[in-house]
SEBA-999243 format. One record per residue (C-alpha): residue in one letter; x, y, z. Coordinates in steps of 0.001 Angstrom, whole numbers, padded with zeros to 6 digits, always signed. Each point is the difference from the previous one (the first is absolute). Layout:
BEGIN
aXYZ...
END
This chain:
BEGIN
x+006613-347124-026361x+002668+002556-001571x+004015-000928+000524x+001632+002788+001275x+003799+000212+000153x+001781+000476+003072x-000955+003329+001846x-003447+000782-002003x-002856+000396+001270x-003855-000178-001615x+000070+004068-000125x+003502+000040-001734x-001186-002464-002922x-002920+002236-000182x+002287+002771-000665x+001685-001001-002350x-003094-001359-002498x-000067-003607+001337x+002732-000670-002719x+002652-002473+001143x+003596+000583+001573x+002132-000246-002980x-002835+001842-002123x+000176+002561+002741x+003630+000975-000028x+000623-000088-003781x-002847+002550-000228x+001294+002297+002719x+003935-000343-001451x-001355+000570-003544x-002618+002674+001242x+000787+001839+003324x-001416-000843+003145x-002828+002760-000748x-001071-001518-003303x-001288-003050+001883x-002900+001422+001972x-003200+001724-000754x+000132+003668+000112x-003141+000155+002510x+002047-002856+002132x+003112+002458-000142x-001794+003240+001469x-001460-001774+002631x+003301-001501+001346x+000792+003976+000470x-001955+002224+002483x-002023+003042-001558x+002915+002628+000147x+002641-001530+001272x+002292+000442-003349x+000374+003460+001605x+001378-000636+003395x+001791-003853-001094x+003381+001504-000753x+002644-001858+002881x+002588-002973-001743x-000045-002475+002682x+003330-002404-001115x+000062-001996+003107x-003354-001842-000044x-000668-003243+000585x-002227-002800-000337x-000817-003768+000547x-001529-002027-002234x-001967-003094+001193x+003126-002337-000948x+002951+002314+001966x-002610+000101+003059x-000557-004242-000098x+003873-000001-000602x+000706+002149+003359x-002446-001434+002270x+001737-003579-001139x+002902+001950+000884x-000841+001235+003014x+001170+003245-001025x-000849+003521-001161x-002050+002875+001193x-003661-000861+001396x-000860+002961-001612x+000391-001460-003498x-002439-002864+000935x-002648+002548-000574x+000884+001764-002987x-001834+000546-003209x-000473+001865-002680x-002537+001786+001045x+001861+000648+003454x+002735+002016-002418x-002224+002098-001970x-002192+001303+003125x+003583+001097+001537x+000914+001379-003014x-003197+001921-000727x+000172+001081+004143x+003559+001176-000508x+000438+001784-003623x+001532-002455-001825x-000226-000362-003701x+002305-003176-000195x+001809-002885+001781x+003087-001492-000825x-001074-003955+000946x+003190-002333+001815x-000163-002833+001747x+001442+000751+003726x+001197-002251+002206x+000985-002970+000511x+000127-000217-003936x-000790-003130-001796x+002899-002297+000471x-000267-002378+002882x+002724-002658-001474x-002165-001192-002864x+000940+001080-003298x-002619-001312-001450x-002621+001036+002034x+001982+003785-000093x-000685-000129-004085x-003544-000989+000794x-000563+002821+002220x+001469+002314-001990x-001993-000502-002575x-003347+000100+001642x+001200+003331+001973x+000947+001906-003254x-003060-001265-002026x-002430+001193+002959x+002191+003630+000065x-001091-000075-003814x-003775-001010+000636x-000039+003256+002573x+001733+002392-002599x-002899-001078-002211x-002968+000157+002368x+001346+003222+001147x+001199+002134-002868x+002403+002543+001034x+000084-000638+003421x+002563-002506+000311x+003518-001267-001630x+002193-003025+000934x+003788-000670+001155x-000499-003995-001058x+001558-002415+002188x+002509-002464-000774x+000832-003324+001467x+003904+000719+001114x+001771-001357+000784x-000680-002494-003311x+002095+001998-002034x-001322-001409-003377x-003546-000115+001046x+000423+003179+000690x+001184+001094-003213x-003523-001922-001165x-001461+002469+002403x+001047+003410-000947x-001074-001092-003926x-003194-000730+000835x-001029+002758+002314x+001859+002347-001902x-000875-001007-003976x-003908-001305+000986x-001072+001233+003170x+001242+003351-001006x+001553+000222+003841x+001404+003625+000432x+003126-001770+001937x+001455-002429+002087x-000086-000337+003816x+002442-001748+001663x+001118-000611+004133x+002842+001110+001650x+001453-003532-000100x-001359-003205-001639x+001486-002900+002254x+002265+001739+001794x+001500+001360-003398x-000467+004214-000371x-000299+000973-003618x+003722+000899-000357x+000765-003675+000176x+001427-001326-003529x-002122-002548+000026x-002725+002142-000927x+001832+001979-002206x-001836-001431-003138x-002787+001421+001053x+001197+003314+000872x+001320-000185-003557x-003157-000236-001471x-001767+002607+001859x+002781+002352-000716x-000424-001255-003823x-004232+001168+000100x+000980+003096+001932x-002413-001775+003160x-001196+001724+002372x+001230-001964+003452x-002002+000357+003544x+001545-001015+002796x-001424-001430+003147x+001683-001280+003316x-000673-003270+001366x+000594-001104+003156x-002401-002477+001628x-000068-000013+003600x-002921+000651+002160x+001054-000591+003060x+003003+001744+000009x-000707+003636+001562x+002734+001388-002462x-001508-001623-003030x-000824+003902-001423x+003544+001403+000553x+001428-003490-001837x-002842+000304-003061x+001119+003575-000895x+003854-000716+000470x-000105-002859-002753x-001153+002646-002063x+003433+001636+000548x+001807-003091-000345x-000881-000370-003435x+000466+003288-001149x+003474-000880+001612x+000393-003078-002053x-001190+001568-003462x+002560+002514+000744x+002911-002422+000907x-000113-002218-002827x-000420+002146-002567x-003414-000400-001073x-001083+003264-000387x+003286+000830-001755x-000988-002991-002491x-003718+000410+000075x-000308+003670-000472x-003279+000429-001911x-002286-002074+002840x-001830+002657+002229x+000004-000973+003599x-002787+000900+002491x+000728-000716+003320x-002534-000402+002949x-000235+002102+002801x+002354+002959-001056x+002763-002702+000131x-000312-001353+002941x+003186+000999+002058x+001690+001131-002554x+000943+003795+000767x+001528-001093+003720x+001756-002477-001984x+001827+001909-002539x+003651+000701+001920x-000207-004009+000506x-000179-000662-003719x+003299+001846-001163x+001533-003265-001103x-002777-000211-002864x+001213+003350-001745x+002740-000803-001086x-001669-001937-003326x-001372+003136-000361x+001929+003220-002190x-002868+002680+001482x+000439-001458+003376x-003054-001279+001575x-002664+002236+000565x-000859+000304-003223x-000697-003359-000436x-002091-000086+003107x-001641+003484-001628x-001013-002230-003175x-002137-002027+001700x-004007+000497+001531x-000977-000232+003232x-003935-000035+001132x-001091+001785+003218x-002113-003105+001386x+000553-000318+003922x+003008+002573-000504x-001984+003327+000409x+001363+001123+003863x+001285+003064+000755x+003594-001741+001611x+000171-001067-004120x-000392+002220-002650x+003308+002275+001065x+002076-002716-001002x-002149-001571-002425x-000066+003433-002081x+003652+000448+000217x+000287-002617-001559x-003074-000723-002522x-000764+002304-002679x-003613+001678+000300x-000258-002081-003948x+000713-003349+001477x-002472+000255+002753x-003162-002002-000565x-003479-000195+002092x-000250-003647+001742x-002242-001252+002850x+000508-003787+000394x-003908-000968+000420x-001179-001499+000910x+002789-000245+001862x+000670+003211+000917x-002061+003129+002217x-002258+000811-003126x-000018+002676-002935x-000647+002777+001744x+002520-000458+003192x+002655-000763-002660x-000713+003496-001941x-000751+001796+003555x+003597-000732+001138x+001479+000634-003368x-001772+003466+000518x+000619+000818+003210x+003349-001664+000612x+001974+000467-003501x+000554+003940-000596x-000727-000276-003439x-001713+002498-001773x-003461-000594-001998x+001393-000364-003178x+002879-002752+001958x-003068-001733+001352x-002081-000154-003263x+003299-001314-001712x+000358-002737+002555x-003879-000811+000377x+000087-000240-004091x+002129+001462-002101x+002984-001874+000392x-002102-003293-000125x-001423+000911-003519x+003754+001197-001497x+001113-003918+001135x-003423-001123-000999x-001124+001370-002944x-002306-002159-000949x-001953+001321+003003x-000774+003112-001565x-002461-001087-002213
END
């Protein structure tokens, strides 16, 4: 009987020659995830025609390998709905929906549950199964690797390995890692070192709380909160190479601007244009009551196509709202669908 590592399955270690783990990712670091596969293994993973009508950058996509869903169900904790993903599940909502790529994060409730050993563990395992999917799927998937904050130096580990070997296109991180949002100096090391690579940063709220009624209004607020708290200590000031996405066009963050005066004053430009610097994805922020504020705010450039799943209403709800709710003309909609993906994420082009 084979040994699989954590999160593979019989069909993944089929996929990738039968050669083992560490074989595996040397060859796709060295290679590209492409070189790895058979060509007649690669067009069949693509329907007949579909390179024509794949062209939507999802950013905001997530999934849950077999060791994050064993994690949450010890937990307690996370969406149901991410007890039943799989690959598989991705690429047919993809394919249904027009989209050529997917950004891959872990949601929440991350991968920390007071065990920083077991965080490192997890990590690992998540990021190396991101990597497996960018290589059984050429082209139609990248990675925002994980890290196991709020283990600073572990951490550190982290963004090496997935960054240097797993070729991970950048880092995804929560609103707050143990109560601490990613303005707090103690995880100002690694802000330093993302700001050093020029990282790409995704952002994603986290607040756990089922039962409370309220739980949605709280989850996109702590994505404020931390904008409010990389503002406030200077981070961004410091850190001004690092590329932020944030989740769900920011969460509260245009009603919140004539609270956050106090930050501006580290600033010489004031600060919407630090706020302007940033990206924001559309997932679950797509209403008609948004976008007037939102585009006041957000340059047309920094705007990028999100949808949350399997989290979120699907592909083509997402792209029907952006549509029908966003005024923005077709070439504004083909830039936000695409174009501004592929300027962040070159790599994507090819």
């Amino acid at each position: 009987m084979k040994n699989f590592h954590a999160g593979e399955t019989e069909a993944g270690w089929a996929q990738s020659g039968g050669m083992p783990r560490r074989e595996f990712l040397m060859g796709m670091a060295a290679l590209g995830a492409a070189a790895v596969l058979p060509k007649t293994l690669l067009e069949a993973q693509t329907p007949a025609g579909a390179s024509s009508r794949l062209f939507r950058i999802d950013v905001h996509h997530h999934f849950a390998p077999p060791t994050f869903v064993a994690a949450i169900i010890a937990q307690d904790a996370g969406n149901p709905s991410l007890r039943k993903w799989t690959p598989r599940i991705s690429i047919e909502e993809m394919d249904k929906g027009g989209v050529a790529t997917s950004m891959l994060s872990i949601t929440r409730p991350g991968i920390w549950f007071g065990d920083n050993a077991a965080a490192r563990k997890l990590a690992r395992e998540c990021n190396e199964y991101a990597a497996r999917m960018m290589a059984d799927y050429p082209g139609r998937f990248g990675q925002f690797a994980v890290l196991p904050l709020p283990d600073v130096d572990a951490s550190l580990r982290e963004i090496e390995y997935s960054m240097d070997t797993l070729k991970a296109d950048g880092i995804a991180l929560m609103s707050n890692h143990d109560g601490r949002y990613l303005g707090d100096p103690v995880f100002a090391p690694v802000m330093d070192e993302l700001n050093r690579r020029k990282a790409i940063v995704y952002e994603h709220p986290i607040r756990e709380d089922r039962e409370n009624p309220l739980n949605g209004i709280e989850l996109i607020t702590d994505t404020t909160r931390t904008i409010g708290s990389l503002l406030a200590s200077g981070t961004i000031l410091r850190c001004p190479d690092i590329r932020f996405i944030f989740a769900h066009g920011g969460g509260t963050l245009p009603s919140a601007l004539v609270r956050m005066g106090g930050t501006a004053q580290k600033y010489p430009n004031g600060l919407i244009p630090e706020l302007q610097k940033f990206y924001y994805d559309i997932a679950q922020a797509y209403s008609p009551y948004f976008f007037p504020s939102f585009k006041k705010l957000v340059p047309v450039s920094h705007i990028l196509f999100g949808t949350d799943y399997p989290l979120g209403a699907g592909v083509e709800v997402v792209a029907k709202g952006l549509k029908d709710n966003g005024g923005f003309s077709a070439g504004e909609l083909r830039a936000i669908e695409r174009e501004n993906a592929l300027a962040l994420l070159p790599r994507l082009k090819t």
